[in-house]
MARTORDO-258707 format. One record per residue (C-alpha): residue number from 1; residue in three letters; y, z, x. Coordinates in nm, 2 decimals, m for minus. Each point is the difference from the previous one (the first is absolute). Example, Ala and Ser with C-alpha at 12.3 -4.5 7.8 and 13.67 -1.06 7.14 Angstrom:
% residues 2
<n = 1 | res = ALA | v = m0.45 | w = 0.78 | u = 1.23>
<n = 2 | res = SER | v = 0.34 | w = m0.07 | u = 0.14>
//
This chain:
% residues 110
<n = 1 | res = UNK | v = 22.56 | w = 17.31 | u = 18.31>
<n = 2 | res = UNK | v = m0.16 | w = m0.38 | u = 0.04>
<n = 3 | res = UNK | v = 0.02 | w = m0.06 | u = m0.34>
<n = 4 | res = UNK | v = m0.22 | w = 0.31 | u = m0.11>
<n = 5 | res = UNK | v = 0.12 | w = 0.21 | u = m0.24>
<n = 6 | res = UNK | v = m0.10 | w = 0.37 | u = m0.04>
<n = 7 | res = UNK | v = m0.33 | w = 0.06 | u = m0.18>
<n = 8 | res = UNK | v = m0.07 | w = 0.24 | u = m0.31>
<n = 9 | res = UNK | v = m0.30 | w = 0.15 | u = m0.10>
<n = 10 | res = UNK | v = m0.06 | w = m0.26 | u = m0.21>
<n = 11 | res = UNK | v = 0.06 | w = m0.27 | u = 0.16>
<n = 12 | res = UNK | v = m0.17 | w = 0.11 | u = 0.32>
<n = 13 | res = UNK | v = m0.33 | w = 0.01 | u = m0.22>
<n = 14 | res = UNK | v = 0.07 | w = m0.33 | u = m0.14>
<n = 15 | res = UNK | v = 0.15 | w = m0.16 | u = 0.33>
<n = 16 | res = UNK | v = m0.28 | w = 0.14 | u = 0.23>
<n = 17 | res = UNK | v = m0.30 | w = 0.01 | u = m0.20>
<n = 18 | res = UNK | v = m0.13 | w = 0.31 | u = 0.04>
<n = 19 | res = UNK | v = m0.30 | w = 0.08 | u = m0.17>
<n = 20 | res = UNK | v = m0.10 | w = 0.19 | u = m0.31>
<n = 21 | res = UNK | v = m0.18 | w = 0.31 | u = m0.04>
<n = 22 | res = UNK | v = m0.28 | w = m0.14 | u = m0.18>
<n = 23 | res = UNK | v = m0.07 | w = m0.33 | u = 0.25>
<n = 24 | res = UNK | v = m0.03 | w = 0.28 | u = 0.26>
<n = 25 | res = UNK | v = m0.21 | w = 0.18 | u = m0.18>
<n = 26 | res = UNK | v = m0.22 | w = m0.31 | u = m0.10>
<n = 27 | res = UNK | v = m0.02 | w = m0.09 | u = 0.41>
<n = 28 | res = UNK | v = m0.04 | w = 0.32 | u = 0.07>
<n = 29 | res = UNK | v = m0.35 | w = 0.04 | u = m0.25>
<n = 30 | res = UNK | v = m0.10 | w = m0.35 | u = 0.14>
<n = 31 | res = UNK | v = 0.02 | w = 0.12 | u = 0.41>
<n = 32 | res = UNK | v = m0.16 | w = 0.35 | u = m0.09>
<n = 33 | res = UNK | v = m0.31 | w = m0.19 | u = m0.19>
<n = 34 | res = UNK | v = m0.02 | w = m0.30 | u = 0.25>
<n = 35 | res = UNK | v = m0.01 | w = 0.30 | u = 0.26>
<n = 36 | res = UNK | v = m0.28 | w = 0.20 | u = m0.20>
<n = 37 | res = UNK | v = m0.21 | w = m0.33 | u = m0.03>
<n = 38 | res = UNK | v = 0.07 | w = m0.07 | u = 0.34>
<n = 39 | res = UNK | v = m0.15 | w = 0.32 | u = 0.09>
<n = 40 | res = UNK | v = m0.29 | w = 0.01 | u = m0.25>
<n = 41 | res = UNK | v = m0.14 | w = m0.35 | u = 0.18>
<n = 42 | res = UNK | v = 0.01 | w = 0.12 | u = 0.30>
<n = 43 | res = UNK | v = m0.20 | w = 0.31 | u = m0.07>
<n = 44 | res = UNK | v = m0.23 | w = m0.17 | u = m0.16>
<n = 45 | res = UNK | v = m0.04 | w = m0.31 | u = 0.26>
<n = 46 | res = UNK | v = 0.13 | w = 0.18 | u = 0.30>
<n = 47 | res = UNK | v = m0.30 | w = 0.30 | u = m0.04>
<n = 48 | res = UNK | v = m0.28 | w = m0.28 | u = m0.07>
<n = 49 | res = UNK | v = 0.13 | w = m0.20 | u = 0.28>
<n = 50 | res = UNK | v = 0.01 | w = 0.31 | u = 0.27>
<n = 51 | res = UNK | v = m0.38 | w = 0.09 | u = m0.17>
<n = 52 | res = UNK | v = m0.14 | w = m0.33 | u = 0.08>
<n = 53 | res = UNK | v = 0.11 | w = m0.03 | u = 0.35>
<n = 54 | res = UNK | v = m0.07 | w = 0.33 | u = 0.14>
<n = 55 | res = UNK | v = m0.34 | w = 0.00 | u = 0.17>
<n = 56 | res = UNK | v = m0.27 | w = 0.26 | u = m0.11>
<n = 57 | res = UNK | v = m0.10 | w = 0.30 | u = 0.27>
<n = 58 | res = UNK | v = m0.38 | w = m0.05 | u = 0.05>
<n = 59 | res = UNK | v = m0.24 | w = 0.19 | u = 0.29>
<n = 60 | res = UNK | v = m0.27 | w = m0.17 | u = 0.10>
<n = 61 | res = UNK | v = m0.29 | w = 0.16 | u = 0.19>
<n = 62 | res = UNK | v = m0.28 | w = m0.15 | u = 0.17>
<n = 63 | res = UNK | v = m0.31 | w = 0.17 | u = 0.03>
<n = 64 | res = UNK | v = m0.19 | w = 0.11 | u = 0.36>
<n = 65 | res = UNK | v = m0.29 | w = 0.09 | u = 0.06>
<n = 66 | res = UNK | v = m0.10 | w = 0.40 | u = m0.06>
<n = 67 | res = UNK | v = 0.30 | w = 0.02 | u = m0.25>
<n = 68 | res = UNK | v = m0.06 | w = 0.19 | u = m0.34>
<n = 69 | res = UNK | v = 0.20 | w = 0.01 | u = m0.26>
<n = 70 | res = UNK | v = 0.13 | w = 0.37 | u = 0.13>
<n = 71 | res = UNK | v = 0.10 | w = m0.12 | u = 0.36>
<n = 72 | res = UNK | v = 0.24 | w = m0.28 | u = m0.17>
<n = 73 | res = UNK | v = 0.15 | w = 0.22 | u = m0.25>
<n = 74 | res = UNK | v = 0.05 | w = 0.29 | u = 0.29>
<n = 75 | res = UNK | v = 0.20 | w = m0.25 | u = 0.18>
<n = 76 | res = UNK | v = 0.21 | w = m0.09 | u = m0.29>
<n = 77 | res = UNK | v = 0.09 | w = 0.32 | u = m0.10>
<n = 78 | res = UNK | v = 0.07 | w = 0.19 | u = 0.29>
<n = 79 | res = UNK | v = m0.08 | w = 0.34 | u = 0.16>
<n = 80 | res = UNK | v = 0.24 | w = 0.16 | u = m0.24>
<n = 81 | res = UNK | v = m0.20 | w = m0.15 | u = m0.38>
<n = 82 | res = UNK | v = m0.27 | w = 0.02 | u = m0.12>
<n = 83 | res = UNK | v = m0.23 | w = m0.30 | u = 0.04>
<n = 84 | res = UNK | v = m0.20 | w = 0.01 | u = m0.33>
<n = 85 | res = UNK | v = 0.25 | w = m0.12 | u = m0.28>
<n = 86 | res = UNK | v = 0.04 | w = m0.30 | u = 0.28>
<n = 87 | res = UNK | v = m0.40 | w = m0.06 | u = m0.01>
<n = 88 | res = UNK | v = 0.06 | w = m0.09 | u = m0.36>
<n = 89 | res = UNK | v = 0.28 | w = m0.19 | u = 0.01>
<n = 90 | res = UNK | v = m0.15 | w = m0.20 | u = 0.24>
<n = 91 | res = UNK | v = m0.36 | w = m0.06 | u = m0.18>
<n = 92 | res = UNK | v = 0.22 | w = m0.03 | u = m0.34>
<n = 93 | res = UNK | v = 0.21 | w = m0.28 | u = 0.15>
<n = 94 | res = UNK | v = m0.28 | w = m0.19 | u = 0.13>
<n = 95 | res = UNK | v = m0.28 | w = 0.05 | u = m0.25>
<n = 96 | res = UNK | v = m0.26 | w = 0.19 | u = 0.32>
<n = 97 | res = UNK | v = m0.21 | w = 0.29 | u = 0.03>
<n = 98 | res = UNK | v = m0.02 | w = 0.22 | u = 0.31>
<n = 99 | res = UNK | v = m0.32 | w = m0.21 | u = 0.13>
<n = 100 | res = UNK | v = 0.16 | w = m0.28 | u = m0.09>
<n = 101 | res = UNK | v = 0.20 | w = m0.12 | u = 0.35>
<n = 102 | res = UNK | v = m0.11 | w = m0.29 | u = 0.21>
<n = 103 | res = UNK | v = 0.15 | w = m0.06 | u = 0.35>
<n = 104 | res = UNK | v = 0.25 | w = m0.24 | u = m0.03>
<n = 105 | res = UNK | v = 0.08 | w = 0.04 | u = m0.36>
<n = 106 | res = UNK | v = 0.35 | w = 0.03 | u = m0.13>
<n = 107 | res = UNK | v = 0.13 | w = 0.29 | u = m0.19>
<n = 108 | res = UNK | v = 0.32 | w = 0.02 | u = m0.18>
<n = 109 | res = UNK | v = 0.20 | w = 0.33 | u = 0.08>
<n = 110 | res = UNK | v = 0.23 | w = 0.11 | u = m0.30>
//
């Protein structure tokens, strides 16, 4: 019909183009490793990017008059803990002995 004549097997391949096994094959290795690179940047980019931006979570305490080293780190912990593994932190993290504390001073809480 319109000048078309039927199509065989063969010449429908020839005719139409269609594509071997092996060039699919060969796009289908190229996609697969352009999508494993693709992802292997990302993860390595992408997770130094998200590291750099995020801000870091620091407390900051100021010191008053009359507090100790105990008062501070029985208001960080809580009723329910037990203040004394907080005294260290603290004086670890800021390089201070109990009599160390001047009103006024700023102490990093970890």
């Amino acid at each position: 019909m319109f000048g078309c004549e039927a199509l065989t097997a063969n010449v429908r391949s020839v005719k139409m183009g269609i594509m071997s096994r092996t060039r699919v094959r060969r796009r289908r290795r190229l996609l697969g490793s352009m999508g494993v690179a693709a992802v292997g940047w990302l993860a390595l980019h992408g997770h130094a990017a998200n590291q750099a931006t995020q801000p870091v979570a620091r407390h900051v305490y100021v010191v008053r008059n009359g507090d100790t080293l105990w008062s501070i780190a029985g208001r960080v912990a809580g009723e329910s803990r037990d203040p004394r593994p907080v005294v260290d932190q603290i004086a670890r993290a800021n390089g201070i002995t109990a009599g160390d504390l001047v009103p006024g001073q700023t102490l990093e809480i970890p």
